[in-house]
C-alpha positions as CSV (number, residue, x, y, z in Angstrom):
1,X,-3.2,-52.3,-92.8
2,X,-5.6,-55.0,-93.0
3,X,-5.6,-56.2,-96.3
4,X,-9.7,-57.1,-97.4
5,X,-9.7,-61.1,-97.2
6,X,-7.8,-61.5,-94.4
7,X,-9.5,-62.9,-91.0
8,X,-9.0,-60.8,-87.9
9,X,-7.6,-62.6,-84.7
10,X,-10.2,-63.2,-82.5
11,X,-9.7,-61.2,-79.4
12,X,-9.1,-63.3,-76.1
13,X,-11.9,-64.2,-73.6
14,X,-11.6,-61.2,-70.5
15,X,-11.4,-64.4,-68.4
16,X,-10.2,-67.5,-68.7
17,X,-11.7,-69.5,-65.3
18,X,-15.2,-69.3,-63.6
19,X,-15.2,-70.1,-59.7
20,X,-18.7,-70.4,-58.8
21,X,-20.0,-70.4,-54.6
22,X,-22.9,-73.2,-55.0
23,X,-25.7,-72.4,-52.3
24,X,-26.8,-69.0,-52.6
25,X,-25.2,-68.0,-55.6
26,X,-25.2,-70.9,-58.1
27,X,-28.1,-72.4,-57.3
28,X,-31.8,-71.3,-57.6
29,X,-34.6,-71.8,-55.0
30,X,-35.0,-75.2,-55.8
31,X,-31.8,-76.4,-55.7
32,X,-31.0,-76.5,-59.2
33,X,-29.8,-74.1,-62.1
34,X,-32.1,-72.2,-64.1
35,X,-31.8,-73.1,-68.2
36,X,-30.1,-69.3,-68.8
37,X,-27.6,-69.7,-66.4
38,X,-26.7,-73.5,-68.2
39,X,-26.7,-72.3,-71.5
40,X,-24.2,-69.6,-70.5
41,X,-22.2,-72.0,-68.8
42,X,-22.2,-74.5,-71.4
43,X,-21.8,-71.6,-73.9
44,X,-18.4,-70.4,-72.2
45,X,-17.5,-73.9,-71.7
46,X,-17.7,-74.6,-75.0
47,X,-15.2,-71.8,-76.2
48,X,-12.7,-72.8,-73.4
49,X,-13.6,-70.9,-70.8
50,X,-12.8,-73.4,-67.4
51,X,-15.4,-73.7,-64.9
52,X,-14.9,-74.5,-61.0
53,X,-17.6,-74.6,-58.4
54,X,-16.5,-73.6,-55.4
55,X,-18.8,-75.4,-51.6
56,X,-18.5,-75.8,-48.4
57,X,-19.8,-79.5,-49.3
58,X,-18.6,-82.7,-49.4
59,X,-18.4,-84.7,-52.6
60,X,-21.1,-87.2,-51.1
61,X,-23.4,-84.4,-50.9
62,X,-22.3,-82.2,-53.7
63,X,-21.9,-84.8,-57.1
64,X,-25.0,-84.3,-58.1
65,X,-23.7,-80.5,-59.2
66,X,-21.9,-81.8,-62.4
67,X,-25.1,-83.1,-64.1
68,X,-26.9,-80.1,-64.0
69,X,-24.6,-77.9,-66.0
70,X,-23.2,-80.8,-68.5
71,X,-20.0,-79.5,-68.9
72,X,-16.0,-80.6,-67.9
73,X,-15.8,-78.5,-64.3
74,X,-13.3,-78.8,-61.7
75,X,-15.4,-79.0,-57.9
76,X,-13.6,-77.3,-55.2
77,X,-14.6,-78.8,-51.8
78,X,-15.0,-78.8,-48.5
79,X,-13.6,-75.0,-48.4
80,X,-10.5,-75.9,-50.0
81,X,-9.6,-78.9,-48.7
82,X,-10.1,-81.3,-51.9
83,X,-10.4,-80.7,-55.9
84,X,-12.0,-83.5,-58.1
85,X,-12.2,-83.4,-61.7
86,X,-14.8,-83.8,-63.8
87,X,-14.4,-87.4,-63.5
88,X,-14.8,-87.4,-59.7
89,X,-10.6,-88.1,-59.3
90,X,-9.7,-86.3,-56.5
91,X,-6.7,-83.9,-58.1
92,X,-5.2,-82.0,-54.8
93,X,-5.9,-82.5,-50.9
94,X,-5.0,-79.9,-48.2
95,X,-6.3,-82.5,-45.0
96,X,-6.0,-81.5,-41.2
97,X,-3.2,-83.1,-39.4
98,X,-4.8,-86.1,-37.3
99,X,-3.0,-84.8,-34.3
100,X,-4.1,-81.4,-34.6
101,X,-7.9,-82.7,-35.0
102,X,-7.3,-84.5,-31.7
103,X,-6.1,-81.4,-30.1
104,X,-9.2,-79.3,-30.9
105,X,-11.7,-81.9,-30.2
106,X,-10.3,-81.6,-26.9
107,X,-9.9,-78.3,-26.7
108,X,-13.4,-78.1,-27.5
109,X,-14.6,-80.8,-24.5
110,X,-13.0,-78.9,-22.3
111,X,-15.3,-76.2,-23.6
112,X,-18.2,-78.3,-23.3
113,X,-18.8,-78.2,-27.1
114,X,-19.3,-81.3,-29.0
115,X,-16.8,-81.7,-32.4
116,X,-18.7,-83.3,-35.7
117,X,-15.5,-84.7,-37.2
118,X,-15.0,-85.0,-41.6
119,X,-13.3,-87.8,-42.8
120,X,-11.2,-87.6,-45.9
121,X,-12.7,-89.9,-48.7
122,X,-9.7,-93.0,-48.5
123,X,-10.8,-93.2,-44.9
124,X,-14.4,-93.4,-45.7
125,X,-16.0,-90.4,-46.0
126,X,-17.7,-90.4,-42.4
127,X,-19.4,-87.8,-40.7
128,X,-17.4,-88.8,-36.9
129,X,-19.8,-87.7,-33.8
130,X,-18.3,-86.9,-30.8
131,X,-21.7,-87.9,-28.7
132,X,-24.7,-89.2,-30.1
133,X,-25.1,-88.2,-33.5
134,X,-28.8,-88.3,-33.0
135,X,-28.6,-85.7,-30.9
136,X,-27.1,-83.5,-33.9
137,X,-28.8,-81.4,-36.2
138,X,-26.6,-81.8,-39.4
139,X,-27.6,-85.7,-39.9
140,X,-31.1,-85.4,-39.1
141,X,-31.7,-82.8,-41.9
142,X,-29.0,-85.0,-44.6
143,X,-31.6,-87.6,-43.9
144,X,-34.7,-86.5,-44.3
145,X,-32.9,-85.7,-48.0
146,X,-30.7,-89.1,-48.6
147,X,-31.8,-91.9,-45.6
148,X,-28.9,-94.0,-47.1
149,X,-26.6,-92.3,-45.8
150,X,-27.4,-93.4,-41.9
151,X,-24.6,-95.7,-42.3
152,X,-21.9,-92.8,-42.4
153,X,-23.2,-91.3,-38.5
154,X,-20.7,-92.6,-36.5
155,X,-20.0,-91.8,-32.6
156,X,-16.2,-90.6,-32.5
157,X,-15.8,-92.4,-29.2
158,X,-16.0,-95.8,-30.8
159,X,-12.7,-94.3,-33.1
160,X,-9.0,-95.3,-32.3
161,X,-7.9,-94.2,-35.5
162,X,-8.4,-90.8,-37.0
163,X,-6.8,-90.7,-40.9
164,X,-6.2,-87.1,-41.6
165,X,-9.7,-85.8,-41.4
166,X,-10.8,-83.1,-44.0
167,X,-12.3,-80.7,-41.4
168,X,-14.0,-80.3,-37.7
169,X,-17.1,-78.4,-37.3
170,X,-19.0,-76.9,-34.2
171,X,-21.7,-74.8,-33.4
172,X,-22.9,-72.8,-31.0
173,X,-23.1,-69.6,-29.3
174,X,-20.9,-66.2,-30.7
175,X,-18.7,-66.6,-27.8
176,X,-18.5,-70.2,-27.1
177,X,-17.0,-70.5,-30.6
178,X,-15.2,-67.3,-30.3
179,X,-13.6,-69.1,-27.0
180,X,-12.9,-71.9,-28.8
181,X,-11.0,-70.1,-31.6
182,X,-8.8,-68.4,-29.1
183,X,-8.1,-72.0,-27.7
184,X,-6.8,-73.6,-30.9
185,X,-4.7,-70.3,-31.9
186,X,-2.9,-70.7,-28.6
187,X,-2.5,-74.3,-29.4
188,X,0.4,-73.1,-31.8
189,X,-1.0,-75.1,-34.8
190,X,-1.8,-73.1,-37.6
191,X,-5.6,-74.5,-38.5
192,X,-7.5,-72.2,-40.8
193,X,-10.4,-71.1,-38.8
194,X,-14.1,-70.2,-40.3
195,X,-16.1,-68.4,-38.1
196,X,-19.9,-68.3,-38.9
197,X,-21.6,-65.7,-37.0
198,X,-25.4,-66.6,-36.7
199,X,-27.1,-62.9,-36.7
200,X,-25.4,-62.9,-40.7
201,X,-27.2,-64.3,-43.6
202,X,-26.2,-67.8,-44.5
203,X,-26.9,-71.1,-46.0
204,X,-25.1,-73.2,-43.1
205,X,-25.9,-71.5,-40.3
206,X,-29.6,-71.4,-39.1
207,X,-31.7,-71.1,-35.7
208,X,-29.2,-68.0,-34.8
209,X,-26.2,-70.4,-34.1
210,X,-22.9,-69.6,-35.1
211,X,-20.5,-71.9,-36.3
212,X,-16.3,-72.8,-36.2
213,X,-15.1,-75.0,-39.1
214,X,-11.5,-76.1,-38.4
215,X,-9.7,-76.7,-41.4
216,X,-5.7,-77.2,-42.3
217,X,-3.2,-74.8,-42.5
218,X,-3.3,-72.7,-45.7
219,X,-6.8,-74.0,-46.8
220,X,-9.7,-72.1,-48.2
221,X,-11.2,-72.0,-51.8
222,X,-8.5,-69.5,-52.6
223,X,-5.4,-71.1,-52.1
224,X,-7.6,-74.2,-53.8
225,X,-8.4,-71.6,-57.1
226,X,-4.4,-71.2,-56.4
227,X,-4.2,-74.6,-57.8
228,X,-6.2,-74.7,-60.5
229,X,-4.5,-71.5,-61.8
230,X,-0.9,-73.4,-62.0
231,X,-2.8,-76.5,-63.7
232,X,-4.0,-74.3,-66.2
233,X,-1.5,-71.4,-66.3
234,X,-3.6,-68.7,-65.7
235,X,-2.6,-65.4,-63.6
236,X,-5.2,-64.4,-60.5
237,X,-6.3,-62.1,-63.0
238,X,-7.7,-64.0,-65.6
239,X,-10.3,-65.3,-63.0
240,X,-13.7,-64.6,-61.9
241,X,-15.5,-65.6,-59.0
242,X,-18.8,-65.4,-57.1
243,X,-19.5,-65.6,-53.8
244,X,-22.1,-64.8,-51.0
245,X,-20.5,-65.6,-47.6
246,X,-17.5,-65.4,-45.4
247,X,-16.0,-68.8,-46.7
248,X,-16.2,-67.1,-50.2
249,X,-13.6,-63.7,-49.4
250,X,-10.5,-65.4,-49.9
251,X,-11.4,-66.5,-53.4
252,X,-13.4,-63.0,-54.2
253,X,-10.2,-61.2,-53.1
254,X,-7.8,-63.4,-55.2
255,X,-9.8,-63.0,-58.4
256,X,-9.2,-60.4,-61.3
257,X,-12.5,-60.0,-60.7
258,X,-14.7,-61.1,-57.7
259,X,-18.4,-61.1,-57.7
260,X,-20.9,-60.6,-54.8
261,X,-24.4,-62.1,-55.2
262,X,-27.6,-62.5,-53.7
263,X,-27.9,-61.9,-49.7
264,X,-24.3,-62.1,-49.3
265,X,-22.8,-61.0,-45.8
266,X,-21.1,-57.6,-45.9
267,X,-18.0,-59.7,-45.3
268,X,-18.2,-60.8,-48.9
269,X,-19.4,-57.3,-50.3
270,X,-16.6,-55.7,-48.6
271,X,-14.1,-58.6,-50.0
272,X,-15.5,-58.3,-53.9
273,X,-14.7,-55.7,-56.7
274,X,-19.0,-55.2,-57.4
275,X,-22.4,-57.0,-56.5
276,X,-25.4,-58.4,-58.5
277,X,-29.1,-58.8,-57.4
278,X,-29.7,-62.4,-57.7
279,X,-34.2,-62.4,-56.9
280,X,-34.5,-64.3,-60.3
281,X,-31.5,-66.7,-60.0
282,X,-29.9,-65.3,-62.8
283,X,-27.4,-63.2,-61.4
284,X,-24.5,-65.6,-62.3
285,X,-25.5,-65.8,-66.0
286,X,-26.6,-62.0,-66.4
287,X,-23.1,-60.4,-65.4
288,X,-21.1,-63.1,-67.4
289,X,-23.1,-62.4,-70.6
290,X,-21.6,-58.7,-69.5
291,X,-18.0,-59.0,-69.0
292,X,-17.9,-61.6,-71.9
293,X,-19.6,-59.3,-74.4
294,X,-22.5,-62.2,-74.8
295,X,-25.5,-61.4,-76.9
């Protein structure tokens, strides 16, 4: 019996962390947020909901995210391989063995692909060449966005030292990198492999390449979401993520609930529990106000 001036206990949010995929499911057409999908944000934010945006980027390239929603976030990066706060201290690292790196960028000269090398930010946050970086099409559109960053192209072949790097990535044909895959899983070193195929729809691949990102063992944004769930003792379940592509399944199959948005590759549909049309941008802040009973 509830006696007449007591205060019910408020009933606990369905979820307690927010994984967000940036390009394609975050972001609108412009590269920003639109002011209904902040205001959620900030809303759920602001009664203690945690919030983690999940990229394939680079903190370099992705710390102008935290500005545009205004609230403490964790960013998950590079796939998985480094956290930051909302300070921009990195929290947890998962690098690729320098050894192993060495190994598959030979691997891949012997397949006549050319490796584009990550290095982790205490080495300093380089984008390592192997070849003429001019001849690449990563740094040439980087550029045309942030010039300054010129100084960060460097060719590998001037390198004697290789820091654990964050990742390696390739591109080519369907079967080169398919080749290339086989290579490294006979290497016996356990890399985490991302395989981009070209004829799906994605926001890194273009030009009907496909891509290979070569990663460290046990490294994706799921085993990175992992992480965040022991800092803040939270089960699997009391997350929800959105995602759009196949760097994204891990972490929309370890949710409670995982989200497909957008154009997202049937690998991701397949991987999450329902999808959301995203044409106006809003997709992210429409099902939230859902499952979170918003008005």
């Amino acid at each position: 019996m509830t006696l007449a001036n007591s205060t019910p206990k408020p009933l606990a949010e369905p979820y307690q962390l927010i994984a967000l995929d940036v390009d394609g499911t975050l972001l609108d057409t412009q590269g920003g947020v639109t002011p209904d999908t902040k205001a959620t944000l900030q809303s759920l934010a602001a009664r203690g909901v945690h919030v983690a945006l999940a990229t394939g980027r680079r903190f370099i390239i992705a710390n102008f995210l935290p500005p545009l929603l205004e609230i403490p976030l964790f960013l998950i990066l590079s796939n998985g391989a480094v956290i930051r706060d909302h300070t921009g201290a990195i929290a947890y690292e998962s690098y690729l063995p320098s050894a192993w790196a060495w190994r598959a960028v030979e691997e891949a000269r012997r397949l006549g692909l050319r490796s584009t090398i990550y290095e982790n930010a205490a080495a300093g946050d380089r984008m390592l060449f192997d070849g003429d970086w001019r001849a690449h099409r990563s740094p040439q559109a980087q550029l045309r966005r942030r010039p300054e960053l010129e100084s960060l192209f460097v060719d590998l072949n001037t390198v004697t030292v290789l820091p654990d790097p964050i990742e390696i990535v390739l591109w080519g044909g369907d079967d080169e990198m398919q080749t290339l895959a086989e290579a490294l899983k006979a290497t016996g070193h356990d890399y985490t492999l991302i395989f981009w195929r070209g004829r799906e729809s994605s926001s890194f691949v273009r030009d009907g390449q496909s891509a290979l990102e070569i990663l460290g063992p046990n490294t994706s944004k799921a085993t990175a979401l992992a992480w965040l769930c022991k800092h803040f003792t939270i089960e699997p379940a009391g997350v929800v993520a959105f995602g759009d592509d196949v760097n994204d399944v891990e972490m929309l199959e370890f949710a409670g609930l995982g989200v497909a948005i957008g154009n997202a590759t049937q690998a991701a549909r397949a991987a999450a529990d329902e999808y959301t049309h995203n044409e106006d941008s809003e997709g992210v802040a429409r099902t939230l106000k859902r499952i979170f009973c918003d008005d």
